[in-house]
N, C-alpha and C positions, 0 to 999 in steps of 0.2 A: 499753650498747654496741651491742647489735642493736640497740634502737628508731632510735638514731644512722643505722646502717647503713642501714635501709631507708629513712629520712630520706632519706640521702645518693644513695640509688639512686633513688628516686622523683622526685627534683630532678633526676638525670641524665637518666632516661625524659622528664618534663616538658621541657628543654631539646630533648632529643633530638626530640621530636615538633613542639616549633615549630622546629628546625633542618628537619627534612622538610616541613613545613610552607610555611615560606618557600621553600626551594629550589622545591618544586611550584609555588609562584608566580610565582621568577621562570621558570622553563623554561618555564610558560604565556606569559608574559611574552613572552619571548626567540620562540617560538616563533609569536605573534601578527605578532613581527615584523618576522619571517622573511618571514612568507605576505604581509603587507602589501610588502614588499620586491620581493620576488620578483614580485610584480605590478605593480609600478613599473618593475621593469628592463624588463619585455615592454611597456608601454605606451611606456616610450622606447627600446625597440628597433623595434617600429612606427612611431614617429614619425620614428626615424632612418633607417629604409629607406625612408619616404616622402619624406622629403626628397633622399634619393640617387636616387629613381624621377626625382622634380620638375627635378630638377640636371642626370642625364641627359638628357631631354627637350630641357633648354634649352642644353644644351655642342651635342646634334643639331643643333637648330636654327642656331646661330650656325656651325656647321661649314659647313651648307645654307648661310648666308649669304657666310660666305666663300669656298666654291670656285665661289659665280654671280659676287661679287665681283671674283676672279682673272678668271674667264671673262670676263667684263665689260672688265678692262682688258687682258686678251691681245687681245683682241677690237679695240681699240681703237689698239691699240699696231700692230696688223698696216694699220691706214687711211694 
């Protein structure tokens, strides 16, 4: 009955230690990619504020073209 027992607990420990086992791997896991992630979001949060730099620029520009535009036919409209 005791050999049984520590049979039985010895298979417990063995289990138990690849359950901790695995878990440590995936949290490694998990945690690889995370970091991998999380450098991804900054690389397209860079890319998307450059694109809103880029965008401003050119909504400026087109603003610049339209009130020479307006001038242009106020201008004209006054001949």
């Amino acid at each position: 009955m005791i050999t049984q027992n520590l049979q039985a607990l010895k298979n417990i420990e063995r289990e138990l230690m690849q359950l901790l086992q695995d878990l440590r791997k995936k949290i490694e896991t998990l945690e690889k990619e995370k970091t991998d992630l999380l450098a991804e979001i900054e690389i397209l949060k860079e890319k998307g504020e450059a694109k809103a730099r880029e965008l401003e620029k050119e909504v400026i520009v087109l603003r610049k073209e339209v009130k020479a535009l307006e001038t242009l036919f106020n201008t004209q409209g006054k001949r």
